[in-house]
C-alpha positions as CSV (number, residue, x, y, z in Angstrom):
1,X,23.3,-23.2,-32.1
2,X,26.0,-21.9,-29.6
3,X,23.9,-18.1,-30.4
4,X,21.2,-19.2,-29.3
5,X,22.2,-20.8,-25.7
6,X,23.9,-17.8,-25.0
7,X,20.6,-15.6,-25.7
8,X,18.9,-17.9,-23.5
9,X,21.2,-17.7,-20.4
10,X,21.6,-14.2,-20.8
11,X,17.7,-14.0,-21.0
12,X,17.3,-16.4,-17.7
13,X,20.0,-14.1,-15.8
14,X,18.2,-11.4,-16.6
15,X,14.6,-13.0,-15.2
16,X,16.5,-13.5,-12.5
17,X,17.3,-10.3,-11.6
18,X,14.7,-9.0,-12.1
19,X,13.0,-11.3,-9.6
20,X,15.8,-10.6,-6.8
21,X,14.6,-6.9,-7.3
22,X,11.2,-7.6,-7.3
23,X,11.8,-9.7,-4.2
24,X,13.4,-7.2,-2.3
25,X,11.1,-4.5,-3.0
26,X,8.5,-6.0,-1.7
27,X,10.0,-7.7,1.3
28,X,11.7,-4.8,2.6
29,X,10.4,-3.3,5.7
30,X,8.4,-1.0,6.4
31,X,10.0,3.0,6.9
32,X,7.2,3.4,8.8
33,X,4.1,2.6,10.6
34,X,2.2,5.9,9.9
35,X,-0.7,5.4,7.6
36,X,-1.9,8.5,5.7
37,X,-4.9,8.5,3.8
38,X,-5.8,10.6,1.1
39,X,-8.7,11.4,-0.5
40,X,-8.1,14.1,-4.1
41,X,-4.8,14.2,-2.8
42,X,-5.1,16.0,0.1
43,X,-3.9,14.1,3.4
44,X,-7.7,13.1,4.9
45,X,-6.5,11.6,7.9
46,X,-3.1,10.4,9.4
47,X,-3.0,7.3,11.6
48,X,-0.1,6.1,13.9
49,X,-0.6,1.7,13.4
50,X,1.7,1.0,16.2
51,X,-0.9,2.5,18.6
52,X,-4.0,0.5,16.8
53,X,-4.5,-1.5,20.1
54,X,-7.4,-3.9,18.1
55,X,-9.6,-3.8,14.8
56,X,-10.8,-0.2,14.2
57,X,-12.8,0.9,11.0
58,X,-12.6,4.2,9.6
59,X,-15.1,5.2,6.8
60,X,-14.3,7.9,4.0
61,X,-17.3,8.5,2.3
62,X,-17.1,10.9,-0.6
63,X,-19.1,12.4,-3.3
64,X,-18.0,9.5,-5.2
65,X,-18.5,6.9,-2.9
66,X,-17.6,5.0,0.3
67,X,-14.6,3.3,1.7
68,X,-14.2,1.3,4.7
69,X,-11.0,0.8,6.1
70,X,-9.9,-1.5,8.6
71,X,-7.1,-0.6,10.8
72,X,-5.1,-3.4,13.4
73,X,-1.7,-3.4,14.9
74,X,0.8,-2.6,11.8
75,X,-1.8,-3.0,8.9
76,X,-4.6,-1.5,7.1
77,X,-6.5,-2.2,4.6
78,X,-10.2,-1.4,2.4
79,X,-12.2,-3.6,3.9
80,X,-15.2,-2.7,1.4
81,X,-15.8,-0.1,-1.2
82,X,-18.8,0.6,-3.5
83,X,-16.4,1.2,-6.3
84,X,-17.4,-1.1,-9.5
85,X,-13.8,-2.7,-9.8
86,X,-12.7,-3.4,-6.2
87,X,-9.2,-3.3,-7.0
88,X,-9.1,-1.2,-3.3
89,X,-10.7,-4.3,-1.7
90,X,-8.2,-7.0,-3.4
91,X,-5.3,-5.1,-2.6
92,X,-5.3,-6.8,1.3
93,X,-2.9,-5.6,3.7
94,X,-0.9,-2.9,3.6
95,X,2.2,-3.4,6.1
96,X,5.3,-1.9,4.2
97,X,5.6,1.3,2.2
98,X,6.4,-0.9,-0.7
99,X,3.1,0.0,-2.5
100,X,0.0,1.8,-2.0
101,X,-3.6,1.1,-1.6
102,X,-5.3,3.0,-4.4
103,X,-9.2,3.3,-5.0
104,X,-9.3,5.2,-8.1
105,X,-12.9,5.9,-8.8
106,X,-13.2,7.1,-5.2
107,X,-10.0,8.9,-5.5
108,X,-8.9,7.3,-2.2
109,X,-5.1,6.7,-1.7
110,X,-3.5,5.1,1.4
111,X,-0.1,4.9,2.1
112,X,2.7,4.0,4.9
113,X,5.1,6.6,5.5
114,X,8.9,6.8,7.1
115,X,7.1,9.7,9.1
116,X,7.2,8.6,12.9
117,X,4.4,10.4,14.8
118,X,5.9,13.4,16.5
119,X,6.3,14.6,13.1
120,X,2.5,13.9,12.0
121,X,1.8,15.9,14.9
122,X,4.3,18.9,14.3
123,X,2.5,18.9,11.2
């Protein structure tokens, strides 16, 4: 019986560990606020979200279909997609560089980058 308490703390520990880590991966902050999107994995468009003064939308339509994404002060997100899943859409808002946005039928990928914006525009 003692066997089998230890397996179970050791098990809990290790849940919650993982959790810590999980935690702070997603609640760390942002490296930056430049937004790249990409569409076949070439960079489409760059976007610096500090300067988003108010909601902008930005469409990326594509042979395989339409995004549009909307951009405010230190976020962005697909607001709609014609994609069959959605997955884009139920992502939300991206605000850290913890995880993209991906639209996979579209081949759309949007990320946040430690890039500031001089060096988006030194290229």
């Amino acid at each position: 019986m003692a066997k089998t308490g230890t397996w179970v703390a050791i098990i809990l520990v290790i849940l919650l560990l993982s959790l810590a880590a999980s935690l702070c991966l997603w609640l760390r902050p942002a490296d930056g606020k430049i937004a790249e999107i990409y569409v076949d994995g070439k960079l489409y468009k760059s976007v610096d979200l500090s300067k988003v003064t108010g909601p902008e939308r930005l469409t990326v339509s594509t042979e395989r279909g339409v995004n549009v994404i909307l951009l405010e002060p230190g976020r962005i997100r697909v607001e709609a997609a014609d994609c069959p899943d959605k997955v884009c859409v139920d992502a939300g808002w991206l605000e850290n560089s913890a995880a993209p946005i991906v639209c996979l039928p579209h081949r759309v990928v949007i990320k946040l980058t430690g890039k500031t914006a001089l060096d988006t525009e030194a290229g």
